[in-house]
Each structure stands twice: as structure tokens, then as C-alpha cells.
Backbone as CSV, one residue per row, in Angstrom:
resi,resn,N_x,N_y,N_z,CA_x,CA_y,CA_z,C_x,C_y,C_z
1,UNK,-154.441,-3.722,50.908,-155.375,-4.799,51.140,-155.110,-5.385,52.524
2,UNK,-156.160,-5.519,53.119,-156.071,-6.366,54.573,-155.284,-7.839,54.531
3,UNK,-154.484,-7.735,55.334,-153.314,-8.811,55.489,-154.145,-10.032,55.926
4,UNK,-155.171,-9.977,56.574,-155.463,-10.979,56.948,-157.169,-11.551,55.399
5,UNK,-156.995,-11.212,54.918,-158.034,-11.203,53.883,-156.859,-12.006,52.775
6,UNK,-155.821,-11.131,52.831,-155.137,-12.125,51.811,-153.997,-13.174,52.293
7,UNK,-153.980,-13.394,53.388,-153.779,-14.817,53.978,-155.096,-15.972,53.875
8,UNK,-155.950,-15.672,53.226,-157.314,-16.919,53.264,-157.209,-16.990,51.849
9,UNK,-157.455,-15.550,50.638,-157.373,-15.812,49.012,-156.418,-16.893,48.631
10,UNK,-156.447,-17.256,47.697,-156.081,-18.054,47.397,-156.303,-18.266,45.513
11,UNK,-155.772,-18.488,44.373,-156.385,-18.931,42.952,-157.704,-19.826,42.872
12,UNK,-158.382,-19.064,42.532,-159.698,-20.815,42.374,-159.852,-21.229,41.420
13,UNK,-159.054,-21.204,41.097,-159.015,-22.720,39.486,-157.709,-23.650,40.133
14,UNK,-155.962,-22.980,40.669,-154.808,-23.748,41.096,-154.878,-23.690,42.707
15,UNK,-155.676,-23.023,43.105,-155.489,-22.937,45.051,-154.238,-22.663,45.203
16,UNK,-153.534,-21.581,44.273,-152.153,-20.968,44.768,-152.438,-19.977,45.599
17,UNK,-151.587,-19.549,46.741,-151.471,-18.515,47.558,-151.419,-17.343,46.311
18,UNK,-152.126,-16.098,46.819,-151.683,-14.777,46.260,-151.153,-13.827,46.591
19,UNK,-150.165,-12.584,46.153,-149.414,-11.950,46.566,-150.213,-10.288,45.728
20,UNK,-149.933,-9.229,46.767,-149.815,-8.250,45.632,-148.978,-7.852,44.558
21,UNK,-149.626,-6.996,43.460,-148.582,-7.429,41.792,-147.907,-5.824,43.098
22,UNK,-146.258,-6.099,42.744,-145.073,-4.915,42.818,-145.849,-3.910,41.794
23,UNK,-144.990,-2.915,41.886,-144.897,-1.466,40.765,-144.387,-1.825,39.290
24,UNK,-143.756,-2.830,39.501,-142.842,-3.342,37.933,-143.830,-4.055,37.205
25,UNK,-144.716,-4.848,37.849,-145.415,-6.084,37.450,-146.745,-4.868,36.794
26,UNK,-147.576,-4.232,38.146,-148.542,-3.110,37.577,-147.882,-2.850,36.529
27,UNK,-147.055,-1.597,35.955,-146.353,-0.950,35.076,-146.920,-1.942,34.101
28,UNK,-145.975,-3.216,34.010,-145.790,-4.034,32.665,-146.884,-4.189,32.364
29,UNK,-147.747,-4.746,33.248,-149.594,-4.951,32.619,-150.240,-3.780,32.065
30,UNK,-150.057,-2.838,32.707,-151.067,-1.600,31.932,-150.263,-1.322,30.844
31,UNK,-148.969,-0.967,30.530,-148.030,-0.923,29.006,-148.587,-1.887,28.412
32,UNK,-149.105,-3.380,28.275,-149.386,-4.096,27.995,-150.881,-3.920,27.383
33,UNK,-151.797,-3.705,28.572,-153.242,-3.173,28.403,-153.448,-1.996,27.627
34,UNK,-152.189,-0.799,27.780,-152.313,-0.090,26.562,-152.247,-0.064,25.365
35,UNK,-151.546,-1.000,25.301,-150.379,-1.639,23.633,-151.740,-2.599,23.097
36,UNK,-153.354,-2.758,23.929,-154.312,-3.630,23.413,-153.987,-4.999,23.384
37,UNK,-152.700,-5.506,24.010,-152.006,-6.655,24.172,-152.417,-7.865,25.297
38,UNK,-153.691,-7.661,26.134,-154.212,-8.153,26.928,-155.392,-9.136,26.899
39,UNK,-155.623,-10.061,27.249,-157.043,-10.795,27.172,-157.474,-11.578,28.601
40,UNK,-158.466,-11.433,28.848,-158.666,-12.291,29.949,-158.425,-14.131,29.967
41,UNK,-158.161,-14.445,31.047,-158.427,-16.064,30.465,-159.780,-16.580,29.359
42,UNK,-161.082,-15.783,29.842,-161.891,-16.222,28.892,-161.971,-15.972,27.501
43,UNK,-160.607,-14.892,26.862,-160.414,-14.509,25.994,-160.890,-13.266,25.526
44,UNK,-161.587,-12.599,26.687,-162.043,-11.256,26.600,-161.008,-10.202,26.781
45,UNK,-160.936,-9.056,25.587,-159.712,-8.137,25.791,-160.295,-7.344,26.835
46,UNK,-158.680,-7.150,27.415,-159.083,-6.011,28.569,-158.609,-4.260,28.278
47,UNK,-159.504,-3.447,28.515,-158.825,-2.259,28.068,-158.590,-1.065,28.979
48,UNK,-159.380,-1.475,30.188,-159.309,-0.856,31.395,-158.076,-1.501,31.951
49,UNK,-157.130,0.086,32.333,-155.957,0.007,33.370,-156.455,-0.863,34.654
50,UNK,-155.187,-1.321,35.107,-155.745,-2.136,36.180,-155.077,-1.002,37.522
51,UNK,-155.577,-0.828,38.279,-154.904,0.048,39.520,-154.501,-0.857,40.682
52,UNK,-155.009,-1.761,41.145,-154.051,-2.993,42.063,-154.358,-4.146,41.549
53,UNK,-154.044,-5.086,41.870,-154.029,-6.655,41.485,-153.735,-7.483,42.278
54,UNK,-153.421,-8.634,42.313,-152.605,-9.871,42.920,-152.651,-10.794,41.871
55,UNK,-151.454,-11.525,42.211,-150.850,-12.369,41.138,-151.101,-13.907,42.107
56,UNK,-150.413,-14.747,41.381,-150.107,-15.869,42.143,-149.264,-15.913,42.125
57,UNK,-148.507,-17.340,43.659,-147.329,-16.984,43.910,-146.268,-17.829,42.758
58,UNK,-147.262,-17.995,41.943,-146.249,-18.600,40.600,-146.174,-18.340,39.534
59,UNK,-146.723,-17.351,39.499,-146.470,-15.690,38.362,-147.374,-16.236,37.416
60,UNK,-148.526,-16.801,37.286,-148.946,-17.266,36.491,-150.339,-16.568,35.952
61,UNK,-151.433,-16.029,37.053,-152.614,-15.311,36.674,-152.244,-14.190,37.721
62,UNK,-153.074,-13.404,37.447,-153.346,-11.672,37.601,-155.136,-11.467,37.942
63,UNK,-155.384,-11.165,38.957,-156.668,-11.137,39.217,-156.375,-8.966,39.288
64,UNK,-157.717,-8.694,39.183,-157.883,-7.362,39.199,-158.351,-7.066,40.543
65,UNK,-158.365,-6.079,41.228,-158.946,-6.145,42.678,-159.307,-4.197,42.515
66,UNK,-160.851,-4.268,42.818,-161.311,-2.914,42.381,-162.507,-2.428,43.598
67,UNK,-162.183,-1.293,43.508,-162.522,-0.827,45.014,-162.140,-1.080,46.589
68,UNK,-161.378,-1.955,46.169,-160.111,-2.891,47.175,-160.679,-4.243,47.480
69,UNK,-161.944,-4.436,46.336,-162.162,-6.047,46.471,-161.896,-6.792,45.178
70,UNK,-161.152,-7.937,45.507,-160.811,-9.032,44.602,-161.647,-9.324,43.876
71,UNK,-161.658,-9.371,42.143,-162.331,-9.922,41.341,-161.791,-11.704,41.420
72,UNK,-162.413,-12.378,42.194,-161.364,-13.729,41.760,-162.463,-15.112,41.180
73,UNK,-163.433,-14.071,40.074,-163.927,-15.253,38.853,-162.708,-15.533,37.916
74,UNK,-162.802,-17.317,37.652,-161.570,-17.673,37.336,-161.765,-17.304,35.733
75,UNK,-162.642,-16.707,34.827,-162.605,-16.259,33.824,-162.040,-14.413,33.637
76,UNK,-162.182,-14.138,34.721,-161.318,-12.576,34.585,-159.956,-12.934,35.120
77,UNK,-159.384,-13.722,35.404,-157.822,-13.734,35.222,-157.049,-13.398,34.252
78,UNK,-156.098,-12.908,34.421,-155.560,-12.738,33.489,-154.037,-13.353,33.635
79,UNK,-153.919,-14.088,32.760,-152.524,-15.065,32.468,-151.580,-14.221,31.696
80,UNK,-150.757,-14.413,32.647,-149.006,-13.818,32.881,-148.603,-14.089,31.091
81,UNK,-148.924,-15.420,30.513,-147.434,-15.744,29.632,-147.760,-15.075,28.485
82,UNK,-149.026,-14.219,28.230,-149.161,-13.259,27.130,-148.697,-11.897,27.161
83,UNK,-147.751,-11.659,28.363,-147.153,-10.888,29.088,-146.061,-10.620,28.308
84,UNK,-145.350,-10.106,26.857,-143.636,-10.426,26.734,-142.933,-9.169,27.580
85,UNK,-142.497,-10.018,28.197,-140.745,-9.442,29.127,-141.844,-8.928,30.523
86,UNK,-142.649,-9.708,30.727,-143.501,-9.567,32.299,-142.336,-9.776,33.812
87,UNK,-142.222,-8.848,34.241,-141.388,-9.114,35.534,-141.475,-10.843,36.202
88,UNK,-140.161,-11.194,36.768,-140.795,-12.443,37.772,-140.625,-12.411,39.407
89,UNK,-141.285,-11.223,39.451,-141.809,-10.586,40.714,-140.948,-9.928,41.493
């Protein structure tokens, strides 16, 4: 992702800075998304692997980023704490 694209993103529900998710963090979400263990914030399950992401920088939501653009509607987030044993980055 362009460095300078994700120096402006930001969360739009907390206006936290975002980071890309590591290999550990990916991993844990799709084990997760496989295990059917996933829901969006709006409570929609997710069942599609995610292939990149960004998190916030307070491990808290997971945005999906597809085709190398950011999904960042604050109802497709996906929140970390339904995550068990989710990396802390």
C-alpha cells in the first residue's frame, strides 16, 4: 500500500492512525474466518479470507483492503476482541 495514502487513513468511527495487519495478525484472522469465528462490527459473518488489511494502531478494528483499496465503512470492521489469542502486533 502507498505510504503516503496510509499516512492520511485513519479509523472513522476512533480517528486512530492505521498500520498494516503483520503475517501473524493475517494468519490469526483467516484461522479465525475459517473456524466461521468472525463477524463484522455490524454483526455480519465474514467468510471470505481476507488477503491484506490494516488494523489500528490500538489493535482494536481490522478493516479489509481489496484490490489494494481500503474498505474503511465503519460497519465492515472487524473488531479484534472476538479474536481468541489474536496477536498484539
Amino acid at each position: 500500500m502507498d505510504k503516503r495514502l496510509l499516512d492520511i487513513l485513519c479509523c472513522p468511527v476512533s480517528k486512530m492512525p492505521l498500520r498494516p495487519l503483520g503475517k501473524r495478525e493475517l494468519d490469526a484472522l483467516n484461522d479465525a474466518i475459517g473456524a466461521g469465528k468472525v463477524d463484522t462490527v455490524a454483526g455480519a459473518a465474514v467468510h471470505e479470507r481476507v488477503g491484506e488489511g490494516l488494523i489500528t494502531t490500538d489493535h482494536k478494528v481490522i478493516y479489509r483492503v481489496e484490490d489494494g483499496i481500503p474498505v474503511m465503512l465503519p460497519e465492515e470492521g472487524i473488531g479484534t476482541t472476538q479474536l481468541t489469542g489474536f496477536p498484539a502486533g
